[in-house]
C-alpha positions in Angstrom: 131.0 -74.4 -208.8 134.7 -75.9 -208.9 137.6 -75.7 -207.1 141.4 -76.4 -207.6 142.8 -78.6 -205.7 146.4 -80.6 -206.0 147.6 -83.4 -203.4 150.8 -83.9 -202.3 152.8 -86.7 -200.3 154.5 -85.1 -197.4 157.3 -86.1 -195.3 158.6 -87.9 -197.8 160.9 -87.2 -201.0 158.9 -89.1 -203.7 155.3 -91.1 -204.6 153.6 -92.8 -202.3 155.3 -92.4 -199.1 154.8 -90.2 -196.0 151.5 -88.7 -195.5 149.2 -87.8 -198.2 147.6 -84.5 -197.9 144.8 -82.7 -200.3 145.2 -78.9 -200.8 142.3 -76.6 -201.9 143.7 -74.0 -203.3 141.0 -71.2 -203.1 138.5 -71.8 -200.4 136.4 -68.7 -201.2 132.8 -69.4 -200.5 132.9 -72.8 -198.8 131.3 -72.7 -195.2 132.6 -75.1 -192.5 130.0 -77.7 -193.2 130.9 -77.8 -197.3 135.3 -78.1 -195.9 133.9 -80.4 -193.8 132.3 -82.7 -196.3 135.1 -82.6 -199.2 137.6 -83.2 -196.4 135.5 -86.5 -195.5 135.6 -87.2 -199.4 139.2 -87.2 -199.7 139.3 -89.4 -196.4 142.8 -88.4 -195.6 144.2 -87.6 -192.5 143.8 -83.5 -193.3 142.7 -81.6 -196.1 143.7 -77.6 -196.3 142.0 -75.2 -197.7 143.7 -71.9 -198.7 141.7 -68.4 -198.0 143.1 -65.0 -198.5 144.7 -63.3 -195.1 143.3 -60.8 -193.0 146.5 -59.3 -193.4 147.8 -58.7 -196.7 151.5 -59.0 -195.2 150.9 -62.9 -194.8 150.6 -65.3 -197.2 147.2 -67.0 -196.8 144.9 -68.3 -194.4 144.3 -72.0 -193.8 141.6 -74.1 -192.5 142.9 -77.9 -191.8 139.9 -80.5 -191.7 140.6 -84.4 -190.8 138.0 -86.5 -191.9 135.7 -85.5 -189.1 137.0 -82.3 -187.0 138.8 -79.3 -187.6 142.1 -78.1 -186.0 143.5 -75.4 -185.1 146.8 -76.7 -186.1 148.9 -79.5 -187.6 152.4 -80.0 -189.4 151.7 -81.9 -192.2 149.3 -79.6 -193.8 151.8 -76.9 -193.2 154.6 -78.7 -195.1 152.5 -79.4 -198.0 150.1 -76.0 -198.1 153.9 -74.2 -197.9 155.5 -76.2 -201.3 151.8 -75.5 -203.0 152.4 -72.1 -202.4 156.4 -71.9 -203.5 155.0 -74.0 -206.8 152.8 -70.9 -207.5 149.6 -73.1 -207.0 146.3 -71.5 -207.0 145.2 -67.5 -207.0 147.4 -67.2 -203.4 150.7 -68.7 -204.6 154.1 -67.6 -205.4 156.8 -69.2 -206.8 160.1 -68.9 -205.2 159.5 -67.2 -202.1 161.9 -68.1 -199.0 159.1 -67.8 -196.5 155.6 -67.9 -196.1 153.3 -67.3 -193.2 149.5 -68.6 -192.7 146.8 -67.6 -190.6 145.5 -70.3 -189.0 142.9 -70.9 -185.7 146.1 -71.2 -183.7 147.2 -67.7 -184.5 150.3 -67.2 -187.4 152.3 -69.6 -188.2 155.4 -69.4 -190.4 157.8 -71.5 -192.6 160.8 -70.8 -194.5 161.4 -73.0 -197.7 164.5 -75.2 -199.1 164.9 -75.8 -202.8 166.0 -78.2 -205.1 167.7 -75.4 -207.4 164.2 -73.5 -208.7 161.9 -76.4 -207.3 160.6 -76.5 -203.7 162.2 -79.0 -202.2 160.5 -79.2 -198.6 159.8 -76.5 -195.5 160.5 -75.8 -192.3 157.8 -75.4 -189.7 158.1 -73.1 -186.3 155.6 -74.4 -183.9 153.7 -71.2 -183.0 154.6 -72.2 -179.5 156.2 -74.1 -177.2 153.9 -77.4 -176.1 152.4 -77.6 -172.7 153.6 -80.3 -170.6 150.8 -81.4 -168.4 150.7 -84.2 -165.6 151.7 -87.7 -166.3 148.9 -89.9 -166.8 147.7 -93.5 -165.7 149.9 -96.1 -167.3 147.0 -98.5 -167.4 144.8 -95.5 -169.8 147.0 -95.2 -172.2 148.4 -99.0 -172.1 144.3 -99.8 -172.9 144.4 -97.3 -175.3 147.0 -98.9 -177.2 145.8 -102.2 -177.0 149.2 -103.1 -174.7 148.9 -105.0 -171.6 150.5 -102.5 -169.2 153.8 -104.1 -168.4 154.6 -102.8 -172.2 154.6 -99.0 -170.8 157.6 -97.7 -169.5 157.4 -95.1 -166.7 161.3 -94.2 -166.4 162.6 -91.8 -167.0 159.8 -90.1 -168.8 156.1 -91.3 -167.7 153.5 -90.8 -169.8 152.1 -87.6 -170.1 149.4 -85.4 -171.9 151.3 -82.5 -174.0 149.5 -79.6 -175.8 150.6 -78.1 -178.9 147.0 -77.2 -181.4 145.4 -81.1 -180.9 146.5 -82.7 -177.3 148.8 -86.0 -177.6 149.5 -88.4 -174.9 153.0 -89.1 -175.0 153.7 -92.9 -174.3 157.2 -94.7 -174.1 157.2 -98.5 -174.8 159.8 -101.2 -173.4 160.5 -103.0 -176.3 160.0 -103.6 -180.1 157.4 -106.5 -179.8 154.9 -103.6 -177.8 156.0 -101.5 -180.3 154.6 -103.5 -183.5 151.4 -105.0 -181.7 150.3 -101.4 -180.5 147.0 -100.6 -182.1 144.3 -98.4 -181.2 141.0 -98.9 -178.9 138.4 -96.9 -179.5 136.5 -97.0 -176.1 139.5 -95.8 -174.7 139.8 -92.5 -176.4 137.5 -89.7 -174.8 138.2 -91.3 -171.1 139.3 -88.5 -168.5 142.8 -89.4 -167.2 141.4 -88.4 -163.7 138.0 -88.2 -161.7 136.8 -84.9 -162.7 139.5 -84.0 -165.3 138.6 -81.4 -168.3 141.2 -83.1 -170.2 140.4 -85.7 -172.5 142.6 -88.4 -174.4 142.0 -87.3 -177.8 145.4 -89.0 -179.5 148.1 -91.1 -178.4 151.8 -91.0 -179.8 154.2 -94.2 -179.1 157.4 -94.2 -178.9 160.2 -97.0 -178.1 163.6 -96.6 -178.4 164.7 -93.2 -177.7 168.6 -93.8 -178.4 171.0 -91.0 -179.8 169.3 -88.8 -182.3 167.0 -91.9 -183.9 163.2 -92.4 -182.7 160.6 -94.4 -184.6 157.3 -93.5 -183.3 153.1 -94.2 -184.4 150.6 -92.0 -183.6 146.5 -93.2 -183.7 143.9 -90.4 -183.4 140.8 -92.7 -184.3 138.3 -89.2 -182.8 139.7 -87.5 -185.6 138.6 -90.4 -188.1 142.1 -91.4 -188.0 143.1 -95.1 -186.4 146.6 -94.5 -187.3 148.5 -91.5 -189.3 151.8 -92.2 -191.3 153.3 -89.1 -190.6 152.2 -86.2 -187.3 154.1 -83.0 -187.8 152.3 -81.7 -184.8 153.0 -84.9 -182.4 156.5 -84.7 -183.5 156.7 -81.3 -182.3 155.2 -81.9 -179.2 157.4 -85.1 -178.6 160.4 -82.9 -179.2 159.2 -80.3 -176.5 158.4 -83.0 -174.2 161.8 -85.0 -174.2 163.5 -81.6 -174.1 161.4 -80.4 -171.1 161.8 -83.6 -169.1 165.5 -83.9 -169.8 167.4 -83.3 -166.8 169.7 -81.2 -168.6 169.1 -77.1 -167.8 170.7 -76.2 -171.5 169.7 -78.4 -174.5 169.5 -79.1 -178.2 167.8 -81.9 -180.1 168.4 -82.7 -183.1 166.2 -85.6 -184.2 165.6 -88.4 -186.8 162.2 -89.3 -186.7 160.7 -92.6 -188.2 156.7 -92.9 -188.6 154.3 -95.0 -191.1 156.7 -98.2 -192.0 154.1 -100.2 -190.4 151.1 -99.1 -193.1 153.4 -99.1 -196.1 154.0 -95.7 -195.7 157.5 -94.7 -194.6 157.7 -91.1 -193.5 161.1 -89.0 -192.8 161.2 -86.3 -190.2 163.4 -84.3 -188.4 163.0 -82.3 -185.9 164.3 -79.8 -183.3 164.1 -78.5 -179.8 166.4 -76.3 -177.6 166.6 -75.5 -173.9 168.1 -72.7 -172.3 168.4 -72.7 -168.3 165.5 -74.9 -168.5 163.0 -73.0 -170.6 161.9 -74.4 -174.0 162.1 -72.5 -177.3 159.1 -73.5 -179.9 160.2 -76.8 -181.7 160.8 -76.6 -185.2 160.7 -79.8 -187.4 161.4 -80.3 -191.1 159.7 -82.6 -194.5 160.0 -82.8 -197.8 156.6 -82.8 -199.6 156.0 -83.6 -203.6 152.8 -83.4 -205.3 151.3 -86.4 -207.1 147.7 -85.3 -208.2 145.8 -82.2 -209.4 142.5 -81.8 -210.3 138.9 -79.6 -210.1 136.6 -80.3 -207.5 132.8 -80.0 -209.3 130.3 -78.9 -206.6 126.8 -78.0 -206.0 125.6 -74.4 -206.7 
């Protein structure tokens, strides 16, 4: 048995940067154990596999595997399964559409395409919803988490908090560019209950340090999800954007924001994304990446 399959470097405008992503592009006949295993062999930080839709009016289904879990939602895989798609990859694509939507565990999720005169040139992702803000969490979790002592954690104006948007992210402001670059993530720290008795879980932690203007640079480690640290987090970014727009004190709001992620593992990633307020109730974010495919191939299985 084979199977397509192309990869693609998203959040970025050309080879080897941003965040690499594998798309299978007919999933027909692969149970959650098989995803699961060829999403281990690529060992990225997601693999998507595209499955016709329940509905005929939607594009395709997707399934997004790291190298250990599925999701029920992420950004990156949504860039790069929507440029597949637009390059009339697979038995599901279709050159030169504006818009697609997937079906996904999270519910539908849609993107509307930019070109590069007849080549798709990137995407623009709609979070299916706006994130969930929860409670702010204990400075000294999340400093452990990032291997920071927890002077580095800033607590004004925005403290740490956990944010929901598909995967959970703890949202962390650092004081200063030295925390910034010696972050890296502990292990034993992920999985710890931010309070006695808590359901909530830290599952992935995003850092951020100088929040200026419309600039941010930001890492993200998820090392549950078999990732220590990503290069690019569509998703995160999403739910940062949500978070600084729901904590600003501001009632009506739009960000528009320049986003910075992977320098630090030789993969520099672009993304921008956007967030609006209005009498203090948040719209889903939307955020934006280019995406251009490096590899194709046949995946040779058993049976």
């Amino acid at each position: 048995m084979e199977r397509p399959f192309i990869t693609l470097d998203v959040f970025a405008e050309r080879p080897f940067g941003g965040n690499p992503l594998a798309v299978v592009l007919d999933g027909r006949g692969l149970d959650t154990a098989a995803m699961q295993a060829i999403a281990g062999e690529f060992n990225l930080s997601e693999t998507v596999f595209m499955l016709p839709p329940e509905d005929p009016a939607n594009s395709a289904a997707l399934r997004i595997f790291t190298p250990q879990v599925e999701l029920p939602f992420a950004g990156h895989p949504n860039v790069g399964a929507a440029v597949a798609f637009a390059l009339g990859c697979g038995p599901f694509g279709r050159k030169g559409v504006e818009r697609v939507r997937f079906e996904e565990r999270v519910g539908l999720v849609a993107l509307d395409l930019d070109y590069d005169g007849a080549h798709p040139r990137g995407a623009w992702l709609t979070a299916p919803a706006a994130p969930a803000i929860g409670d702010p969490l204990p400075p000294a979790l999340v400093a452990r988490a990032a291997g920071l002592p927890v002077t580095a954690i800033r607590r004004e104006p925005r403290p740490p908090r956990l944010v929901r948007l598909g995967p959970d992210f703890a949202m962390v402001e650092l004081a200063d560019a030295g925390a910034m670059a010696a972050a890296r993530p502990v292990g034993e720290a992920f999985g710890a209950s931010p309070g006695p008795g808590g359901e909530d879980r830290l599952q992935a932690l995003l850092v951020l340090y100088r929040y200026e203007g419309t600039r941010l640079h930001v890492r993200v480690f998820a090392p549950l999800a078999g990732i220590a640290e990503d290069p690019a987090t569509g998703a995160a970014n999403l739910a940062l954007a949500g978070y600084l727009a729901a904590l600003a004190p501001e009632a009506d709001l739009d960000l528009d924001l320049a986003v910075s992620q992977g320098g630090e593992m030789g993969r520099p990633s672009r993304l921008r994304v956007q967030a609006a307020k209005r009498q203090g109730g948040c719209a889903p974010p939307r955020i934006h990446g280019c995406a251009v495919q490096v590899m194709e191939g046949r995946l040779r299985l058993p049976g």
